[in-house]
N, C-alpha and C positions, 0 to 999 in steps of 0.2 A: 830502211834496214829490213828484210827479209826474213818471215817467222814463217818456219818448216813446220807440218804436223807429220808426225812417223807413224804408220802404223805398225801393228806387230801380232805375231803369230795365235796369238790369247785374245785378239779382239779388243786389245787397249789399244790408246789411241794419248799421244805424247807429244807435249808443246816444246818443238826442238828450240830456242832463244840464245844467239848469240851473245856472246860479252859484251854488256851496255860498256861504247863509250861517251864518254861525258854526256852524256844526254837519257831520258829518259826513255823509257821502251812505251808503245801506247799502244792497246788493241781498240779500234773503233767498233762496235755493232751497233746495230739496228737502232734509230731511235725511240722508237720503242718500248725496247729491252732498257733502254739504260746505255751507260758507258763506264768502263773498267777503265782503273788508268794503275801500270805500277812500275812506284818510284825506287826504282835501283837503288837511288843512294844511299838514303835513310831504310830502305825496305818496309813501309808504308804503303797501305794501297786503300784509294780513292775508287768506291763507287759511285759517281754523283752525291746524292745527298748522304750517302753513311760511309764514313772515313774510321777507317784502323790502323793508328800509327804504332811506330816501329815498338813499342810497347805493349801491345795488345790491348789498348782500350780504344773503345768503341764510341765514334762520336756521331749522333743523328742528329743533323742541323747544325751541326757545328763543327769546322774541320782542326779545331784546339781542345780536345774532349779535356775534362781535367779528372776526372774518375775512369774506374772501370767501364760504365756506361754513361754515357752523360746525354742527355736528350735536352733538346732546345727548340721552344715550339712557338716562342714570339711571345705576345702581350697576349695576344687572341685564339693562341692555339691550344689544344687540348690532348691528352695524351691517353687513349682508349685500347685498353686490351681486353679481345673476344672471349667471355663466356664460354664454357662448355657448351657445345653446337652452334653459338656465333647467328644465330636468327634471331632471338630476341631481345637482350639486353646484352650490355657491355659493363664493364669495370670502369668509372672515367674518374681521372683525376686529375682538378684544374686549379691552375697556378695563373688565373688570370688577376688578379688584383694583388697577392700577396697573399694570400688562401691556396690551404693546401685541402681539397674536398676529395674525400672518396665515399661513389656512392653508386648505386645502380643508375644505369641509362639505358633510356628505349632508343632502339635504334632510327623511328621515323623522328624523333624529334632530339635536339641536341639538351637535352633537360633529366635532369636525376628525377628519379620516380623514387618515393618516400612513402608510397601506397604498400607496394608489393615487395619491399625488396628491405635487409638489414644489410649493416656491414659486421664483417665479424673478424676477428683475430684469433686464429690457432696454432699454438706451440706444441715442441716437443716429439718426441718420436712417431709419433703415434695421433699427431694431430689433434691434439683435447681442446676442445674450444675455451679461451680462456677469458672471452673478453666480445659484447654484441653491444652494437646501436640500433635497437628495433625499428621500425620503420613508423614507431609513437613517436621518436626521440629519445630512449629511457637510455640510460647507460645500463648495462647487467652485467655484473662482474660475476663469472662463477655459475651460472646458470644460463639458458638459452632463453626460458620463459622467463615474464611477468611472475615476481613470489607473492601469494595469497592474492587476494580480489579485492574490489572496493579501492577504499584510500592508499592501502596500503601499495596495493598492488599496480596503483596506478602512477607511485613515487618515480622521480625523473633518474636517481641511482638508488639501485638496487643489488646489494653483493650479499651472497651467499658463501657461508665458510662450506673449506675441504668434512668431507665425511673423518670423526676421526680427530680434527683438526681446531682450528680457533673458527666457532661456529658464526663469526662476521665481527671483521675486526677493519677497522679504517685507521691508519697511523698515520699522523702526523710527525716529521723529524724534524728536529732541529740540525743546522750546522754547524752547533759547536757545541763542543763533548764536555764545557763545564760551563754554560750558563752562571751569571751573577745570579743572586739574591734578587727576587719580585719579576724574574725579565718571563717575558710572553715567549714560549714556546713552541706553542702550537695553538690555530684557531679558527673556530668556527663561523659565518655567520651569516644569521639569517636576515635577507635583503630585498627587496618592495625594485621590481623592473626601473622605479626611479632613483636609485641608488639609495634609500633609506633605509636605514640599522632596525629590526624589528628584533633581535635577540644577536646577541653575541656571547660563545662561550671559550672561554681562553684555560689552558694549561700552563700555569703560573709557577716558577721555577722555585725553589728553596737556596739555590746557590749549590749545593751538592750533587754529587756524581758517582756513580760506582756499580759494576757489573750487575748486583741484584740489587740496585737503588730503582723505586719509583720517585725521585723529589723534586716533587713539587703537588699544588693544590688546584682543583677545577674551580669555575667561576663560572656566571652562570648570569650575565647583562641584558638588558634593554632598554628604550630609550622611551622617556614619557613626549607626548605632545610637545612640540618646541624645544625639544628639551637639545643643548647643543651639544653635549655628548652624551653617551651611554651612564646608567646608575649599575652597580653594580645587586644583585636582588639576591643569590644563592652561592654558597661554597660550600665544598665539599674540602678539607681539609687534610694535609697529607694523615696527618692521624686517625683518618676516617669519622671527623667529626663535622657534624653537618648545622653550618649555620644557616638564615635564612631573615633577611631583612628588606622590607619596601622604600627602606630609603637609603642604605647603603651602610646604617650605622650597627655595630655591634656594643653588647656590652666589652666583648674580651674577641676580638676574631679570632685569637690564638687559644683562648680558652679551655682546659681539659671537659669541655661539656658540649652538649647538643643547645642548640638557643634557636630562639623564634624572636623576631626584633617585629614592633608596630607602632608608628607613628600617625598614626587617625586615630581621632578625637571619638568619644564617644561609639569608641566599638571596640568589640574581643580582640586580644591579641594572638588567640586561639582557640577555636572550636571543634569540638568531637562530636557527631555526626553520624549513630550507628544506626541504619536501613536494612537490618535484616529481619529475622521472621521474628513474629511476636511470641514475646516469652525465650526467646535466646538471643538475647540482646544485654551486652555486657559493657561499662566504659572504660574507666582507663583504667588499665593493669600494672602496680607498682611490686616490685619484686626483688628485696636482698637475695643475695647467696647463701650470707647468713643469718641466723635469727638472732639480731641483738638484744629486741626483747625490753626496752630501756628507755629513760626519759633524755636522755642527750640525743641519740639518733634518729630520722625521722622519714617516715614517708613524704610525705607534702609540709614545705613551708610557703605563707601566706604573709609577704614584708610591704608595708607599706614607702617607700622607698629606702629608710636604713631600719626602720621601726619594725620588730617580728609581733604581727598580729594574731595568726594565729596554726597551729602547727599539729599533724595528724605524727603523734609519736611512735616508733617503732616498738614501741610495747602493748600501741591500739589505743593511746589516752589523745583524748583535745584536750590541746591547751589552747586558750584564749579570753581575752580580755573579760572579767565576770560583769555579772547584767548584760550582756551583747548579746544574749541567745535570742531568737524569735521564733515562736512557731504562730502556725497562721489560726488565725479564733475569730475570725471577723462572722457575726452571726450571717451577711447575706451568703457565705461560702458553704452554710452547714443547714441541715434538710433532715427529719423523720426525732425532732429531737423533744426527749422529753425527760425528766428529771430521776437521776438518778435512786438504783435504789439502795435498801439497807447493804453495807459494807461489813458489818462490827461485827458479824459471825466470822465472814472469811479472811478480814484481816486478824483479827485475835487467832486462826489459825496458822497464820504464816510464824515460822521457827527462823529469825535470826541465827545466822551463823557466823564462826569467825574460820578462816580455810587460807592455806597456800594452792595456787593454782601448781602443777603438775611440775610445769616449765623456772616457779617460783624456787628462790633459794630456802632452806630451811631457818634460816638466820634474814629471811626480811620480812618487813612489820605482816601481821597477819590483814588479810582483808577482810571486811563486812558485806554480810549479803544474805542471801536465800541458797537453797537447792533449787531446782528446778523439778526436778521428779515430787519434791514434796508437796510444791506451791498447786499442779497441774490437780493434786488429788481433789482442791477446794475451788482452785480458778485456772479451770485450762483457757480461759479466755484469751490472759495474759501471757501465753507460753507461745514461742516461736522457733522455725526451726534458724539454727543457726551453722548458718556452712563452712568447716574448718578448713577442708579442702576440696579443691573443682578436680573433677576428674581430667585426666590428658592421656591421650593414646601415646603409645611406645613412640619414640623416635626413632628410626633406622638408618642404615647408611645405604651404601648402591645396591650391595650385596645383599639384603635384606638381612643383616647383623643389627641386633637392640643394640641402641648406644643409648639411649634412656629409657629404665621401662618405665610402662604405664603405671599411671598413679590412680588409686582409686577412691573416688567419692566417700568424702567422710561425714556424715549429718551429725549435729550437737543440737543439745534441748537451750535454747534461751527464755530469759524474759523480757517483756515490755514495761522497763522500770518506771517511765512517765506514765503509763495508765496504772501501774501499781501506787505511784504518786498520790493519783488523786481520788484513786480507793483511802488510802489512808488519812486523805483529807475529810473524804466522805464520813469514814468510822472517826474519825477526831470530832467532826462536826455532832456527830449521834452520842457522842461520849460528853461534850458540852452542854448540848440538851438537857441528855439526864443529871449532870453535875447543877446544873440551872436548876430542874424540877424540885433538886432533892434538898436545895439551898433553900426553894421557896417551901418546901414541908419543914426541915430543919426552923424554919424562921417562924412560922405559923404554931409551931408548936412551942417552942423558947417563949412565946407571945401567950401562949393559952398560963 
């Protein structure tokens, strides 16, 4: 069947083609070129290896495309698109084994170069790069470079939050919008190339659900030597209460408190540990809201499993078990010592008093004691300073707005009641003496 080319006036040039009967139409060229085949029927057309059926999808290497493009390149074949200028590397992506790879390739050799070259992911109008595999390995989500240096910066994922935004947040979902009571939600873990558990941390559900619900509690696993599953070591509690145990056991896990749990023998079950400059170094800080002031409430209680031993009361009094006290007298400990001297002036000076402290009701019993300013006039040995309150800088918000102001340093005169002790022993013993001398004149003279 016979294909007319027309020319025409404009310099086009028209493939005049008869009405296909029953049969196909075929233009042969050059072998070469290739060959064109198209099929009237279905109106499909075949150019050797890339077929476009009557659908408009594109099929290379395969004349049954099933998508818009569908490429088909064997066990062994690889599927390489040119680089901006097409001289040095290519874009390959190989589906030889069941792996999908994309990566840079040099063009003398069929092998991804992992030296020179990242992959990257860019969305959006405007092209934001959203997503890089450096040519370390690193995953960086949010950034292009490696963040900070060192350990950090040499971490294998790396996300940086939006400016503005949640400054690096990593979610974990669940599939189902009402989680049971105790069920694992989400989970972390950390794993040795031989598939061993070196820490695992799970998102532990409460059973509850609801637009501004966070419930559930963190946890916080690893696994000892041998051990054949994970122990459970730290939680974090929906109520923001933080336990922490080496063998998994709590007093109360649910407990409205903070708890430290230890089971080794023969050692603290917590230590405090302050390495800052000498002379501002402080320990543990115990603080009401408000001042009870009283012998029921307390700062530190000391229980020997149900028995209370002994107990720092919120009015400033110890209480505990009498004769327990010890202080240390061991003469190899003491150095420059020699025997004290006369007492019986300075204590005959000291002025008992009986006084309510400040914060005291008018109506509770009076207390016994000294002044301090009076004692210092005859023994400032024994006077100390005593500090009511530590100074603290204002607290602020973003805005630089006080939300608490500073507190200022309050100094109080104390005394040192156990060296005043054993002044009084001193003058008791000089008071004895003379009682002695005057018993053996009294006696000598009843005798004359």
């Amino acid at each position: 069947m016979p294909i007319k080319l027309n020319g025409a006036t404009n310099g086009s040039v028209e493939l005049d083609v008869p009405a296909a009967v029953g049969s196909d139409l075929q233009i042969t060229l050059p072998a070469t070129a290739g060959t064109a085949l198209v099929k009237a029927a279905d109106g499909s057309v075949d150019l050797g290896s890339v077929d476009i059926d009557s659908s408009g999808r594109v099929g290379i290497g395969t004349s049954s495309p099933s998508g818009k493009l569908d490429i088909l390149t064997g066990t062994t074949g690889n599927v390489l698109i040119d680089a901006e200028g097409g001289s040095n590397f290519h874009a390959k992506i190989v589906n030889d084994s069941g792996d999908l790879v994309v990566g840079a390739r040099s063009t003398s050799a069929d092998t991804i170069v992992t030296s020179k070259r990242s992959t990257v992911f860019k969305t959006g109008s405007s092209e934001d790069e959203r997503l890089r595999v450096d040519s370390s390995g690193r995953l960086l989500v949010g950034t292009s470079s490696q963040i900070g240096s060192s350990s950090a910066g040499n971490a294998f994922l790396q996300i940086k939050g939006r400016s503005g935004g949640a400054v690096g947040r990593l979610t974990l979902a669940t599939t189902n919008s009402n989680p049971g009571a105790n069920s694992t939600i989400g989970s972390i873990y950390f794993t040795e190339t031989s598939g061993g558990n070196y820490g695992l941390i799970n998102c532990v559900s409460d059973g509850t659900s609801g637009t501004n619900d966070y419930p559930g509690r963190l946890t916080f696993s690893t696994t000892a030597d041998g051990a054949a599953s994970p122990t459970e070591r730290m939680r974090l509690t929906q109520q923001g209460l933080l336990k922490v145990s080496n063998d998994g056991t709590y007093a109360s896990s649910t407990g409205p408190y903070h708890e430290f749990v230890s089971s080794y023998s023969d050692e603290y079950a917590f230590r405090v540990w302050h390495r800052g400059n000498a002379n501002q170094q402080y320990g543990i800080y115990v603080r009401h809201l408000t001042d009870q002031n009283d012998s029921v409430r307390t700062f530190l209680d000391c229980v020997g499993n149900t028995s209370l031993r002994a107990s720092i009361r919120s009015n400033g009094g110890l209480a505990n078990y009498q004769s327990n006290n010890a202080n240390l007298c061991d003469e190899r400990e003491k150095k420059n010592i020699v025997s004290l001297d006369t007492k019986w002036d300075k204590v005959k000076s000291w002025e008992l008093k009986k006084f309510h402290y400040n914060e005291d009701a008018d109506t509770d019993d009076k207390r016994y004691g000294v002044i301090a300013q009076q004692v210092e006039e005859q023994c400032p040995e024994v006077l100390t300073d005593w500090l009511k309150q530590k100074a603290e800088d204002a607290v602020l918000d973003e805005d630089g707005n006080v939300v608490t102001p500073a507190v200022p340093e309050i100094l109080r005169k104390g005394v040192k009641e156990q060296q005043m002790m054993w002044m009084a022993i001193k003058a008791l013993q000089e008071a004895q003496a003379l009682i002695e001398t005057l018993e053996d004149r009294v006696t000598t003279l009843e005798a004359g």
